[in-house]
N, C-alpha and C positions, 0 to 999 in steps of 0.2 A: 504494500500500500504506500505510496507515494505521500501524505502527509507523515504515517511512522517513520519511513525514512527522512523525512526531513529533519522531525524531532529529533531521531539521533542522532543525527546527524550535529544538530544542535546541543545534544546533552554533551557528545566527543569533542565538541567544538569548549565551552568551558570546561571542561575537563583537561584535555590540554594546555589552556588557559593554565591553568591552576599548576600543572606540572611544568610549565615553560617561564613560570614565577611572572605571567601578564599582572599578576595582581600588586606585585612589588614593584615594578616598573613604572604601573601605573600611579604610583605615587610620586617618580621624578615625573610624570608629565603632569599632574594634576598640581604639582608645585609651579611648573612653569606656567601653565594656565593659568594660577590664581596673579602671579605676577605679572604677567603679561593680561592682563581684565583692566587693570588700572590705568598705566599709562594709556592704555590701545580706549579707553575712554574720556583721558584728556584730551588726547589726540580728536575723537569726535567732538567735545565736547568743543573744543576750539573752533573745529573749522565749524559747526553748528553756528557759533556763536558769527563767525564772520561772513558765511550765508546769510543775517539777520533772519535766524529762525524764529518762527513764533509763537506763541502758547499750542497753537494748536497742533504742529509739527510735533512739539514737546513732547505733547501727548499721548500723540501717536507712536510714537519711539516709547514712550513708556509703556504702552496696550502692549506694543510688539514683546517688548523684555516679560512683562507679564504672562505672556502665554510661550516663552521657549525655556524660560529660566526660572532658576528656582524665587521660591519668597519670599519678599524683602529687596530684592534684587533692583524690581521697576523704582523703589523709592529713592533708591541709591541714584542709580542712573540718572531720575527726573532734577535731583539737587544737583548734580554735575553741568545740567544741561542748564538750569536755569541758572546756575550762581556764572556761569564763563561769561567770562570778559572778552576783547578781544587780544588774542596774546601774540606776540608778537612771534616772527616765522622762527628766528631759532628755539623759540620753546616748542612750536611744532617737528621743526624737525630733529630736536632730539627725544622729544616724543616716540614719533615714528622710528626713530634706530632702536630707540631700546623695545619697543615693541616687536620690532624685526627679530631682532636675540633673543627675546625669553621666547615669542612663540617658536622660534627654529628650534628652541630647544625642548618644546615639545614632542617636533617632528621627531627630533634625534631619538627622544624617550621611546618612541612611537617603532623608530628604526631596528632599536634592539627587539621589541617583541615582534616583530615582522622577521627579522633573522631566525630567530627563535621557532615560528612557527612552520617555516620551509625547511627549518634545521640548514641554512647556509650559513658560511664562513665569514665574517667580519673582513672585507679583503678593502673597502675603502678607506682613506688616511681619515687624521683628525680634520683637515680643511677642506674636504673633496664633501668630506660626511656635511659638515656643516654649508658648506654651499648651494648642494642637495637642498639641505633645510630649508634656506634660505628662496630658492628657487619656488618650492613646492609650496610656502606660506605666501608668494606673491600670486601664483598662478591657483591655487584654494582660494586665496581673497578678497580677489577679481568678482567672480561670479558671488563669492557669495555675499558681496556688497551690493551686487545687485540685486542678487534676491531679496535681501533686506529690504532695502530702499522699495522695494515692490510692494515687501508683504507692511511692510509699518507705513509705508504714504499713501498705499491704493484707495483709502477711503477719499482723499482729496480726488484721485481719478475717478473712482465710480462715482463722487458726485457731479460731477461737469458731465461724465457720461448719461445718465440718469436723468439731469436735465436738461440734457437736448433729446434722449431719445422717446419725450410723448410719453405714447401709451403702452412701448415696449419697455418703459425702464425696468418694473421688475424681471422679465425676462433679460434685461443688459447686466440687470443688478446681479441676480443670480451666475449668467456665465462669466462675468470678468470676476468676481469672488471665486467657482469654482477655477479657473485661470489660472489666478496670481497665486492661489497654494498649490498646484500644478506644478505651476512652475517652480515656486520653492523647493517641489518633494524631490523635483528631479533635478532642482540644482544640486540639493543634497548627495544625491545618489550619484551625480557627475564628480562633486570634488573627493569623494571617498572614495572614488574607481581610482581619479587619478591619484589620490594619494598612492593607495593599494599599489599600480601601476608602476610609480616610478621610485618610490620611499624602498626599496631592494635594490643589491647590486643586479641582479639578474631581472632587467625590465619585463615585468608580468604580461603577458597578452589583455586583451581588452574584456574579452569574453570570461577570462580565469578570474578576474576581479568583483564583477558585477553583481553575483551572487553575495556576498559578503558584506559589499556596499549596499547592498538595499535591503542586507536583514540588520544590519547597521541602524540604516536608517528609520527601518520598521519598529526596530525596538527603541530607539531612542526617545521617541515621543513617548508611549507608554510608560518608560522609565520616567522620564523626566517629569509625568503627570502623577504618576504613582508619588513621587519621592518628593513632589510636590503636599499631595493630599497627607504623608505621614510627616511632615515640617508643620504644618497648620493643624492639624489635628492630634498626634503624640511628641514629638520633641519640643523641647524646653531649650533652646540654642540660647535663645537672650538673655535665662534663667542660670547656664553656667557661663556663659562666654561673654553678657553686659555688649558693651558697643560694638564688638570683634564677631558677633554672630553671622551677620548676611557673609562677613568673609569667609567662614567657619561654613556655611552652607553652601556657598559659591567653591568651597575647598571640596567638598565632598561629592555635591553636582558633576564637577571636574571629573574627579575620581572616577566614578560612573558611566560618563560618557565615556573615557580611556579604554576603562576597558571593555566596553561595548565595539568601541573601537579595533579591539584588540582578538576581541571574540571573531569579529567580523573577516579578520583575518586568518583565526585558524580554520573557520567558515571554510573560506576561499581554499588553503589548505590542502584539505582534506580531500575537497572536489577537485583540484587541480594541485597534486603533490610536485615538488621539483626535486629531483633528483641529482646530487653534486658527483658529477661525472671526474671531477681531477682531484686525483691526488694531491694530499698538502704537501709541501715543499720537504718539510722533516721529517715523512713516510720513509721505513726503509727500503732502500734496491731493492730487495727482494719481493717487497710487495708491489712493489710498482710492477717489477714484472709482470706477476702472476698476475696483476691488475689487464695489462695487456692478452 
């Protein structure tokens, strides 16, 4: 049966996880993630502020955080957005560099449990690795600024839509809504192939990734809504952690996404194994032979 299969496919998938130490890793990425949140929000926060954004845009940025991020999250954000000034470029552009380094160093986080799960050799240097990084958070960031910009402004589009199309608006209302999260699910599922893709020494096929990015993706939302409803409902963050809790949840949210992340690649994996045809350099003669 084709969904049993899947499931176990999924249950071997953390399981592996677990024996490939994803869930240790995923601690250096969820550390770079929380530090890379802040700047990568002054940086918005700035150039917002020099668009002369307006309450209403605010807002809508905050709706957005509300529904992908954990709780507490949108209030944070909305203070960011509403207290910017307009600052001047070199505080943007060191903004953006340091945002550039912690998230690459996600990627990197990201790289070892991707080694880990095709079981290949670490064979890239320390600046090749991080270049990689570096590449892969410009070309992830691309689309997924845009998808944003979609899913947090589109209410300003569907309204100018809506008010010229008559008597068809709610029929314009409903298809540019179902659209613009379309579009999001599949921007989704585009930057996690290409992670998947090129975050390996051995550049993955297009078809061997896709799978794992869009159970990635599948599960992320659910995650992210579950671990939502047990923040509001059982955890007491404010209760031990005082003013350090949204970070303390954004620390953990992180966490989660990682290794969903992570899962998604031994996903991929399992359905598309790679196999390390060369011997390591420190093998002895004799087995290289018999390797031949």
């Amino acid at each position: 049966m084709l969904l049993w299969r899947f499931l176990k496919l999924v249950k071997n998938a953390v399981w592996r996880a677990f024996e490939h130490d994803a869930f240790g890793v995923a601690k250096g990425a969820a550390y770079s993630s929380i530090i890379t949140f802040f700047p990568a929000l002054v940086l918005a926060a700035g150039i917002f502020a020099t668009a002369h954004g307006d309450l209403d845009y605010i807002h809508a940025a905050s709706l957005l955080v509300a529904r992908i991020m954990p709780p507490g999250t949108a209030s944070t954000v909305r203070s960011y957005f509403e207290s910017a000034q307009q600052r001047p470029v070199r505080i943007l552009f060191f903004a953006s560099l340091v945002t550039l380094w912690t998230a690459s160093g996600v990627m990197m986080s990201w790289m070892v449990a991707f080694r880990s799960a095709y079981q290949l050799p670490k064979t890239w240097g320390i600046i090749k690795e991080r270049l990689v990084a570096f590449g892969l958070v410009i070309m992830a960031g691309i689309p997924m600024t845009f998808a944003t910009i979609l899913v947090a402004f589109g209410n300003q589009i569907e309204t100018r839509l809506t008010g010229n199309a008559g008597s068809l608006g709610p029929l314009v209302l409903l298809a540019w809504t179902g659209m613009r999260w379309v579009i999001a699910l599949a921007t989704s599922v585009a930057v996690m192939a290409l992670i998947y893709h090129n975050a390996v020494p051995r550049t993955q096929r297009w078809h061997s990734v896709l799978p794992g990015a869009g159970l990635a993706t599948a599960v992320w939302f659910p995650a992210t809504i579950g671990f939502g409803w047990y923040v509001r409902h059982f955890a007491e963050y404010s209760l031990y952690y005082g003013s350090l809790a949204t970070a303390i949840v954004l620390l953990v949210w992180m966490y989660i996404v990682s290794i969903i992340v992570m899962i998604g690649a031994e996903f991929n994996a399992q359905l598309y194994p790679r196999v390390v045809t060369e011997m390591p350099k420190t093998a002895a003669p004799a087995a290289r032979l018999q390797a031949r």
